[in-house]
C-alpha atoms as one frame of an Amber mdcrd trajectory, in Angstrom:
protein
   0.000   0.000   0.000   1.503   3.294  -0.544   0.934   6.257   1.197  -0.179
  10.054   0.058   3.023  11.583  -1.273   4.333  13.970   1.092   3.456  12.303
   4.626   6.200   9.546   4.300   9.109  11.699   5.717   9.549  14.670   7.886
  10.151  18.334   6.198  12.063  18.829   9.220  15.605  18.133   9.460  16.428
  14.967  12.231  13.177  13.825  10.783   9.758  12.628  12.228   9.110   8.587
  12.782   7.622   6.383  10.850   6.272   2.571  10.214   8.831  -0.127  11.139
   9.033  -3.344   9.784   6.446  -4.860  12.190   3.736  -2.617  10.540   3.251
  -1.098  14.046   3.754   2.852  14.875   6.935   3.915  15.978   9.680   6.441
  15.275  11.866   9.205  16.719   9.999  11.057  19.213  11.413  14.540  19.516
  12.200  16.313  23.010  10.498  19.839  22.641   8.705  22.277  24.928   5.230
  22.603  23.867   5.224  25.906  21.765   8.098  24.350  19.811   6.352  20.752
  19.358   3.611  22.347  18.029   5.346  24.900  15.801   6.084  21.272  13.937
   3.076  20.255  13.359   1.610  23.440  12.390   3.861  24.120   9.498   2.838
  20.342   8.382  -0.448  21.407   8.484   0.006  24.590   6.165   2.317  22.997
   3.684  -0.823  20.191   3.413  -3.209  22.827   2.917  -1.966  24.790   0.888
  -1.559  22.376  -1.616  -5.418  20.826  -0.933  -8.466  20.908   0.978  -7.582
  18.962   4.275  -9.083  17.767   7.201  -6.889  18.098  10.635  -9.013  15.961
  13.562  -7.413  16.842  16.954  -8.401  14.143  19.321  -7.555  15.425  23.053
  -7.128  13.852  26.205  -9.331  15.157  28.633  -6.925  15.285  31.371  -4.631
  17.607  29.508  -7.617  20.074  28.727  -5.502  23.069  29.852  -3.001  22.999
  27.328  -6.240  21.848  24.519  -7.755  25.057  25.534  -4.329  27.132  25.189
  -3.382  25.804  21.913  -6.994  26.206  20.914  -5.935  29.794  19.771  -3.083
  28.829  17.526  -4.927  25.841  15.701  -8.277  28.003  15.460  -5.853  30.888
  14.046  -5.129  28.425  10.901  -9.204  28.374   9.827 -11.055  31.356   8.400
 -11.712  34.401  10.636 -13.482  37.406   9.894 -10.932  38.778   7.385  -9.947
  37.601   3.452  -9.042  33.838   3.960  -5.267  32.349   3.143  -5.078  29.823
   0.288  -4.533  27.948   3.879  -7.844  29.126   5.436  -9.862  28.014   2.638
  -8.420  25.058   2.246  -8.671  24.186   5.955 -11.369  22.207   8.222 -11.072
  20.629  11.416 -12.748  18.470  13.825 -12.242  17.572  17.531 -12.347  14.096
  19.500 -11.984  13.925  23.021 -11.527  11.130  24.890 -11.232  10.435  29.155
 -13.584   7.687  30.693 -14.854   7.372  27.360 -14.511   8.885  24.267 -16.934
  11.789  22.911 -16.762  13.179  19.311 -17.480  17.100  19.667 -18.143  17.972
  16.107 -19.788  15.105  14.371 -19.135  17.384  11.103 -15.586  19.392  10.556
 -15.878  23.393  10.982 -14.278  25.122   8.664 -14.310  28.321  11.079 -11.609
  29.284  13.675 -14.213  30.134  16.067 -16.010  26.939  15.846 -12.634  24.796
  15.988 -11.799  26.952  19.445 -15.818  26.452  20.753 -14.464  23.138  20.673
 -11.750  22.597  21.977 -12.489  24.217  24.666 -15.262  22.354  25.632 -12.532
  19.563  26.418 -13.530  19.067  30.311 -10.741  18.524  32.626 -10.156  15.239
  34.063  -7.778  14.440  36.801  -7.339  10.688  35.729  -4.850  10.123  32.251
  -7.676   8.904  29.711  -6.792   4.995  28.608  -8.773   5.326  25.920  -6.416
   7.216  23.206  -6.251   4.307  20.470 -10.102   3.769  20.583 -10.447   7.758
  20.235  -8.076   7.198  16.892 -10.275   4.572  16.095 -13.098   6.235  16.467
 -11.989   9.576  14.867 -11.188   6.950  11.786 -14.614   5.370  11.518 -16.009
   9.018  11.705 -14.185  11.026   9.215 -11.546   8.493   7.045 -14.646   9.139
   4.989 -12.997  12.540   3.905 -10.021  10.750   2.084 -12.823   9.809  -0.692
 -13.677  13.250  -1.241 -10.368  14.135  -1.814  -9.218  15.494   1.038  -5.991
  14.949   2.940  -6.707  13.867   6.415  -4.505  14.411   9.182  -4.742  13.136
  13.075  -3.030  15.352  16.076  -3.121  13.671  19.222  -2.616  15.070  22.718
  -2.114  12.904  25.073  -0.686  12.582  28.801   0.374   8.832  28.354   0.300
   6.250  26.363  -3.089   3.800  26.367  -2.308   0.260  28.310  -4.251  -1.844
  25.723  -1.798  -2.997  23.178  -5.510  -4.889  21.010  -6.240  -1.256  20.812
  -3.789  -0.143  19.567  -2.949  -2.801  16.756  -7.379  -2.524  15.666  -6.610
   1.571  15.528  -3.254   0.698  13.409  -5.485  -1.106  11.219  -7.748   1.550
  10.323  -5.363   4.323   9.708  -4.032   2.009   7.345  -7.400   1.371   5.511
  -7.797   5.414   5.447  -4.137   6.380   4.981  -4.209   8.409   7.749  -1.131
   9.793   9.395  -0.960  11.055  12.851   1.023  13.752  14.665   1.271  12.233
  18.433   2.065  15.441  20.824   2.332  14.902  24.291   4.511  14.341  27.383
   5.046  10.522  27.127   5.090  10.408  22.982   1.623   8.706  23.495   1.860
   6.428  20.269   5.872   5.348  21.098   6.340   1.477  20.212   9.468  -0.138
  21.248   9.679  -3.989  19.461   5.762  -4.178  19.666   5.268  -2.870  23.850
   3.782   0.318  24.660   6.388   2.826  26.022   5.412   5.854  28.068   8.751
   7.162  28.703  10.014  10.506  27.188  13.757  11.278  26.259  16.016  12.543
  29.358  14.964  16.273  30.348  12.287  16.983  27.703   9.359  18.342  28.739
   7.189  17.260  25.608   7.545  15.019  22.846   6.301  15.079  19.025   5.757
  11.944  17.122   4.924  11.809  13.312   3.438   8.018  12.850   2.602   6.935
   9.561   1.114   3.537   9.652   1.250   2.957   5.529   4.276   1.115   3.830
């Protein structure tokens, strides 16, 4: 199966991750503060939509919902506003999928407007308990809008995360469907929630870095 051209390697130098030979997610997690991390993935998004219409899906872990709401404001800067839209802007949708004690889709359709991506985002609720359930909110996120890659738009996951999900079956039936939709996913978070190590979950970060970035792409 090959992939959408462009999502196979990093524009970054050092490079983002991406499939090993296993078929499972894995790659170089980079060691970032938050800002920076997300800098990354931003300028991913932009080159991707400026080239097509494309459909970002952020799927949040509840029990980071105060740094959701605070990058809220950068992602919801990247959709139209009340002035003349980008190339980028019109080009742009987005959805939102949070996930906790169970996992809650909070725009069954994508917005296409920054202040309906930040309405959202924001309505993240706090949770003091890490959610388990962040490869069933990928899953999920697939079954609800892989749909978009038929009407030609590129679709792109960013998952924030405080730690990786326990449930390896999870994982490997989420795998499967970002394969089906040629999805690739951005995995931000403390732990590099989406890290796999010779097929076991790893939740541990590199030495001193306060936030990780993963680029997974599940397609060979």
């Amino acid at each position: 199966v090959q992939g959408r051209e462009g999502f196979g390697s990093s524009t970054f130098e050092g490079g983002f991750g991406n499939t090993n030979s296993t078929g499972m997610p894995g790659g170089t997690a980079l060691g970032l503060g938050s800002d920076s991390a997300f800098d990354r993935i931003e300028a991913e998004i932009r080159a991707a939509a400026g080239d097509r219409k494309t459909l970002v899906v952020y799927i949040c872990d509840q029990a980071v919902s105060q740094m959701v709401s605070r990058l809220a404001d950068r992602a919801s800067r990247m959709l139209k506003g009340s002035g003349t839209a980008s190339t980028v802007q019109q080009n742009l949708s987005a959805a939102v999928v949070s996930f906790g004690e169970d996992v809650k889709v909070l725009t069954p359709e994508p917005v296409n407007e920054g202040a309906a991506l930040a309405k959202a985002m924001n309505e993240v609720k706090g949770s003091s308990t890490p959610g388990k359930l962040a490869y069933k909110a990928v899953a999920t996120a697939a079954d609800t809008f892989g749909k978009f890659r038929g009407q030609d738009y590129e679709v792109l996951f960013v998952m924030l995360a405080d730690e990786a999900a326990p449930d390896e079956e999870s994982l490997k039936t989420a795998v499967a469907k970002l394969k089906r939709d040629y999805i690739p996913v951005y995995a931000f978070g403390s732990p590099e929630p989406f890290y796999s190590k010779d097929q076991k979950i790893a939740a541990g970060k590199p030495a001193g870095a306060s936030w990780g970035v993963e680029h997974i792409t599940v397609y060979t």
